[in-house]
N, C-alpha and C positions, 0 to 999 in steps of 0.2 A: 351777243348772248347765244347762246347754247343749251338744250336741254338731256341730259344723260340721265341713266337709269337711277344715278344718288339725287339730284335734285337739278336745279336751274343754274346755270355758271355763267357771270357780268364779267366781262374783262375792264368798264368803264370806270375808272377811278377816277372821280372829280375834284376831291381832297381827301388830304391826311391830315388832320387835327389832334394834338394830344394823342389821350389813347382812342379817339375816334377816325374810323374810316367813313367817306360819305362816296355815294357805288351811283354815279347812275343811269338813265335807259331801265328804269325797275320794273317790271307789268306783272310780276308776283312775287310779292311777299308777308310775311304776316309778324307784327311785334312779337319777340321774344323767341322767334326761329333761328335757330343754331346756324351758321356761318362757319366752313372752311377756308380759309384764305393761302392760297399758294403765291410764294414766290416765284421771280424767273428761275430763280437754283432750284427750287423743287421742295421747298420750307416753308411746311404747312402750320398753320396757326387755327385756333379756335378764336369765332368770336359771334356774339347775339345781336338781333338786331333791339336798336333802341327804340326807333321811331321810322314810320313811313310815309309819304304820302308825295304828291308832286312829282311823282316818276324819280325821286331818290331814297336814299335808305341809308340811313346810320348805323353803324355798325357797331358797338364795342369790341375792339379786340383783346383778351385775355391775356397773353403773350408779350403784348405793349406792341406797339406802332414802329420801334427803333430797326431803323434797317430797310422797311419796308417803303418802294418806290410807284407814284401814284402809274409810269409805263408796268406792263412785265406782270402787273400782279394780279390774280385770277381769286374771284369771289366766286363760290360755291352754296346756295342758297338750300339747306339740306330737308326743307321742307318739314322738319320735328323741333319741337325744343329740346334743349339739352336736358340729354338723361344720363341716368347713372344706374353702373351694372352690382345690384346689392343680391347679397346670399352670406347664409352664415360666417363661407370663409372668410368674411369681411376681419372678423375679430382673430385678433392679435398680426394686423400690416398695418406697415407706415402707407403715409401716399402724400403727393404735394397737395397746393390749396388746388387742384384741379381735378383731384382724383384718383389720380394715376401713378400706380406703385414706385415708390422710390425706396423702397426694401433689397431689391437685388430680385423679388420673388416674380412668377410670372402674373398676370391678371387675374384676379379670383373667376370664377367658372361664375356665372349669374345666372341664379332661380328667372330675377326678372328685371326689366328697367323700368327705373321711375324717374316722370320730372324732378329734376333738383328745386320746382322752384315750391312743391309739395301741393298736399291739397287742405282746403281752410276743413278745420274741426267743427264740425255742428256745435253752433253752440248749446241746442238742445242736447246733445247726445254727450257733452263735457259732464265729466264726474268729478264732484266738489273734492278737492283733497285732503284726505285727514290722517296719511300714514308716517308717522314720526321714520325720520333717516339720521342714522347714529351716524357721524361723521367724525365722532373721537375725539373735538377740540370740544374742548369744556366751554369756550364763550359761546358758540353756534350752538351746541346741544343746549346746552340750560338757559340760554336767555333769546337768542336768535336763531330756533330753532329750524330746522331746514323738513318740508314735507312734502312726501313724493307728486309730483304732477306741478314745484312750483317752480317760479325763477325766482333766484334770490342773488342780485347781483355782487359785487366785490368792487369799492370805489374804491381806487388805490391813487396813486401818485409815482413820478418818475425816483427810480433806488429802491421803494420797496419791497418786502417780500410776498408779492401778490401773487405770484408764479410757485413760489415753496407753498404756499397756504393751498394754493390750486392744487398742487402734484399733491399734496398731503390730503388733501378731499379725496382726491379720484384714488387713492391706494387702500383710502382706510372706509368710506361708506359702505355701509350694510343697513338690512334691514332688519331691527330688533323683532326675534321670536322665530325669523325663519332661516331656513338654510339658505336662503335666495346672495348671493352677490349681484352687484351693479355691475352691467357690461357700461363700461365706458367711451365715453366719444368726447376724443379733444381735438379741437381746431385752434390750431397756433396760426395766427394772421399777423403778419407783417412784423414776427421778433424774430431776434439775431439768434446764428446762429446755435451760442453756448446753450441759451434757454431752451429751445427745441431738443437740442442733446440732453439737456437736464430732464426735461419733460420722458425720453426716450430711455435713459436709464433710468429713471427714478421708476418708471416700473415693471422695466424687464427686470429688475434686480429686487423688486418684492412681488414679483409672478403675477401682477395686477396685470401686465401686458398683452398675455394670453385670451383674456376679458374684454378687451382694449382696442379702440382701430383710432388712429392717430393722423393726422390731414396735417400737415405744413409747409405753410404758406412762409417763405421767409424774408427780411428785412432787402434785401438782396435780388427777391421777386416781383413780379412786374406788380404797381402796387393795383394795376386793375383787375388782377388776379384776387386780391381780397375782397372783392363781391361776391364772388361765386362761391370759397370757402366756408364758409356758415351755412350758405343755401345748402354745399352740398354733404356737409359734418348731417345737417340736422334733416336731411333726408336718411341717411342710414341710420340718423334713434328712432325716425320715425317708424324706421322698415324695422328693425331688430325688437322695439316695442310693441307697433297695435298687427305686426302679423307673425315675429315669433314669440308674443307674449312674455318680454324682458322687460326688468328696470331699468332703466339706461337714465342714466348723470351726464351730460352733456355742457363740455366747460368750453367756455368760447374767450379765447385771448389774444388779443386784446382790440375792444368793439371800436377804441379810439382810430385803428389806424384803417378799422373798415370804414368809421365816418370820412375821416381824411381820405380814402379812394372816392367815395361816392362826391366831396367836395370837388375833389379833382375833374369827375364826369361834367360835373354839372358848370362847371367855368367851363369848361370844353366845348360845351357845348350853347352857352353865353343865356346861362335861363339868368331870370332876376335872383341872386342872393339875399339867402335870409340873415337870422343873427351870428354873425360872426364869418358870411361868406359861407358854410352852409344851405343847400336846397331847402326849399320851402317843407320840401315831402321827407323831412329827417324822420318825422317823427312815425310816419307811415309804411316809411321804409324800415326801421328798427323794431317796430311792430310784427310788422310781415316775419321777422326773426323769431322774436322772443315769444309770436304767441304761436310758434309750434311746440310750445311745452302742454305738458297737460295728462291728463286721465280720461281715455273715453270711455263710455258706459256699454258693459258686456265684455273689455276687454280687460286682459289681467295686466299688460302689461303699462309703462309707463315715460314719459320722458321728461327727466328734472333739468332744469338749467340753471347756470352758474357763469354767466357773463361775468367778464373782469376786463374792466375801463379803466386807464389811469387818466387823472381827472389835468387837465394842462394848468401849471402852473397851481395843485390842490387846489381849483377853485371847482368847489360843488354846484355853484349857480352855472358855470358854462353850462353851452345847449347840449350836448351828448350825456354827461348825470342825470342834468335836468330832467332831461324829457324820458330817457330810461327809468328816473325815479316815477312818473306816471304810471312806465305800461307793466312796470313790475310791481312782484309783492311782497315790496323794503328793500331793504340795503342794507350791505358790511360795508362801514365806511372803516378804511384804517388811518390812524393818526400818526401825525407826523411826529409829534411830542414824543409819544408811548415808543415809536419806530426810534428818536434818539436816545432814552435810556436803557436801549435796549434789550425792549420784552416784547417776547416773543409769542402769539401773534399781536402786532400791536392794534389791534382790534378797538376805536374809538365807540364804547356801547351807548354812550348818550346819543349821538347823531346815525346808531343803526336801528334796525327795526327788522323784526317779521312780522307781515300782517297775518299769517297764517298759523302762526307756533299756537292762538289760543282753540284750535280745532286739529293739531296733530299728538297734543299734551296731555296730561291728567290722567283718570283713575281707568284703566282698560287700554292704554295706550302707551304710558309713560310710568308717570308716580304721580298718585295723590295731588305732594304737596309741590310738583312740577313748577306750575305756573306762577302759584305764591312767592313761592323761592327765588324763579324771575323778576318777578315786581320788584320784589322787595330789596333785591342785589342793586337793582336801576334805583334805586330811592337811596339807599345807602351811596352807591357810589357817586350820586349828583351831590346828595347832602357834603360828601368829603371835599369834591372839587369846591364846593362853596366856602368851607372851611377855611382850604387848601388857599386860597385867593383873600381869606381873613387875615390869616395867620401870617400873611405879608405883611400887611400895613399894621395890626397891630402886635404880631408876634404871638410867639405861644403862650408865655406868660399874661395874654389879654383872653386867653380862652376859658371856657366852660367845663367841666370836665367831660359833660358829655361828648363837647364839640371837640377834645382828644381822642376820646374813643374812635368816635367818627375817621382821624385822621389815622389811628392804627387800622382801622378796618379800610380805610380807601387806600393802605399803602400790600396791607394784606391780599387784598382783593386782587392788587397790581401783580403780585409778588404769588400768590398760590393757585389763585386761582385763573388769572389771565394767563399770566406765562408756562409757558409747556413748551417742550422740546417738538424739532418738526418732523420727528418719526417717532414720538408718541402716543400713544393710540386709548385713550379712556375709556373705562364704560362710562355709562351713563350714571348708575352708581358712583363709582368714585367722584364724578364731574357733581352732584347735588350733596356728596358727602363734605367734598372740598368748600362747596357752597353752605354748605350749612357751619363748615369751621370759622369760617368770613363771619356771617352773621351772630354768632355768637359769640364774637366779641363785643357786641351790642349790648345794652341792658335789655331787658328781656323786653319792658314796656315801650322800647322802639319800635319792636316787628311788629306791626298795625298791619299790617297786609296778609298775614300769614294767620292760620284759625288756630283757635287756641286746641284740637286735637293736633294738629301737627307739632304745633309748638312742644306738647308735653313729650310727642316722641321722639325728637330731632334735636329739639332746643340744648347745646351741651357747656352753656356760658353760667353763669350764677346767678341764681332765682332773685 
């Protein structure tokens, strides 16, 4: 052991496990203190401490462990947690899931450093969210509506277009009535390289980029590298929000392959697995993520999130949905059906929700007949799939003619109003206008959910 003006330096390496180092002779160190680790060649690696006690210290290395020999190799114990250097010039650079530019450009200059690992938000000082975010796609604005300060996650599955529906979020969000655009923050965790490239031109090539700071982590990357990418994407919303007073959208994808690093830690390190071989602390550890979104009180600015999980094997009951559906507020789940005839986005709206669309909607915020409009699309279209599942066993010729109507309006629904092209951009008008043509194919004494002033202004099917 050695002590230099950067921190404490162990040459003792006791083992090399996974992506864990175990260092020991330890007489100072503290959980979550940053670690430099040199090779005999002079190949420096990052990594945190996990756990201490008994004159040893576990390490997580970043970098991954490949290569690295228990003689020869020098642990630096740097006495800080790992920070990160944020300032405006953060917007419009790439950088890997570790921070560090992989643009060609040089290091942004940094106002200041902060923990990546953030600081928790008073929950007295949290401000309830109620500002509608136009997002262009007609299912999310009119029915699952997206409000600044929420997380509204994206359950998807392995093929589809969860990543188009992301890039198409993050180009087109604004906020209805003001000039403000979204500075955006995407963290790409553990996808290949095309998608990252997609993510990358999709919007340098409609100048959302400039707005934009982009973190990727790729398929190809050490995958204990994907811990620390979220911590450190949703440290600069936090900085570009509650200190230079920005809205910031914060897409994180995909959380699946951050569970799978933190599963790998944790056999590493031989804790008792929970369901599915998953850590007991999933759900604590996914929290510590999702609840840096939010609104605080006095401050203008805000940070939304938009995690996208693809669900293993479409199952919504595994633990990573599961327990994501807890700490969030609803789900875009997308259907597999809808994704093979496909319609484009194929947006499952029975099995999605916002719990927050009924206090970012209505009359000073949205439209009037907003929310109405809403209900009453989810009634229609559940009515049609019921239909839809009749009409099998006893055909068309065994139906109502209501229960027709029903099945032109759930084919309509499908066809006008779900489907949109993935660089189309709606107002919110045209999105309750398209809604209103769906419903009017109705007889008029269906809309039960809708007031009969709206009806008389809206309503354009036959009395």
């Amino acid at each position: 052991m050695s002590e230099t003006a950067a921190g404490i330096e162990y040459t003792k390496v006791a083992e090399i496990k996974g992506p864990l180092m175990i260092i020991d002779g330890i007489t100072r160190a503290s959980f979550d203190e940053l670690v430099e680790i040199e090779t005999p060649n002079k190949e420096r690696r990052l990594g945190r401490v996990l756990e201490v006690g008994f004159g040893k210290a576990v390490v997580q290395v970043f970098e991954g462990t490949t290569g690295l020999a228990i003689t020869g190799t020098k642990a630096k114990f740097l006495g800080k947690t790992m920070q990160l250097p944020v300032s405006q010039e953060l917007l419009g650079r790439v950088f890997d899931g570790l921070g560090r530019p992989n643009d060609g450009l040089p290091v942004p200059v940094a106002d200041k450093f902060l923990d990546v690992s953030g600081e928790p938000m008073n929950p007295e000082r949290r401000e309830y969210p109620t500002s509608f975010i136009q997002t262009g796609v007609s299912v999310i604005d009119g029915m699952l509506t997206l409000v600044r300060g929420q997380k509204l996650p994206i359950f998807s599955g392995s093929g589809m277009p969860h990543n188009i529906l992301a890039a198409q979020i993050a180009r087109q969000a604004a906020v209805v009535g003001t000039k403000e655009d979204f500075a955006v923050v995407f963290a790409a965790i553990g996808v290949q390289y095309s998608d990252a490239q997609y993510f990358k031109r999709s919007l340098e090539e409609s100048g959302a980029l400039r707005r934009s700071v982009l973190f990727l982590n790729l398929a190809d990357d050490p995958a204990i590298e994907r811990i620390i990418t979220p911590r450190v994407a949703l440290t600069v919303a936090e900085y570009l929000a509650f200190e230079l007073g920005m809205h910031v959208l914060a897409i994180l994808t995909d959380m699946t392959n951050y569970a799978e690093a933190l599963r790998e830690i944790s056999a590493a390190r031989e804790e008792v697995p929970g369901r599915k071989g998953y850590p007991g602390y999933l759900y604590t550890d996914l929290a510590n993520n999702y609840e840096r979104a939010g609104r605080v009180k006095g401050k203008n600015g805000s940070v939304t999130q938009v995690p996208i999980l693809s669900m293993p094997a479409d199952d919504i009951t595994h633990p990573i949905p599961d327990l994501t559906g807890y700490i969030t507020e609803g789900q875009i789940v997308l259907g597999r059906d809808l994704f093979r005839k496909g319609i484009y986005p194929p947006v499952n709206v029975l099995m999605s929700l916002s719990r927050l669309m009924k206090d970012g909607v209505g009359e000073g915020k949205t439209r009037e007949d907003h929310m109405e409009v809403g209900n009453q699309l989810y009634d229609a279209y559940s009515r049609a799939q019921e239909v839809r599942a009749l009409a099998e066993i006893v055909g068309k010729a065994g139906l109502t003619g209501v229960d027709l109507k029903y099945l032109d309006a759930g084919d309509m629904f499908e066809d006008h109003f779900l489907r949109q092209g993935n660089d189309e951009n709606r107002t919110l008008e045209e999105t309750l206008g398209r809604a209103w043509e769906v419903l009017s194919t109705l007889p008029e004494g269906e809309l039960t959910k809708i007031k009969d002033k709206n009806l008389r202004q809206h309503y354009k099917g036959s009395k």
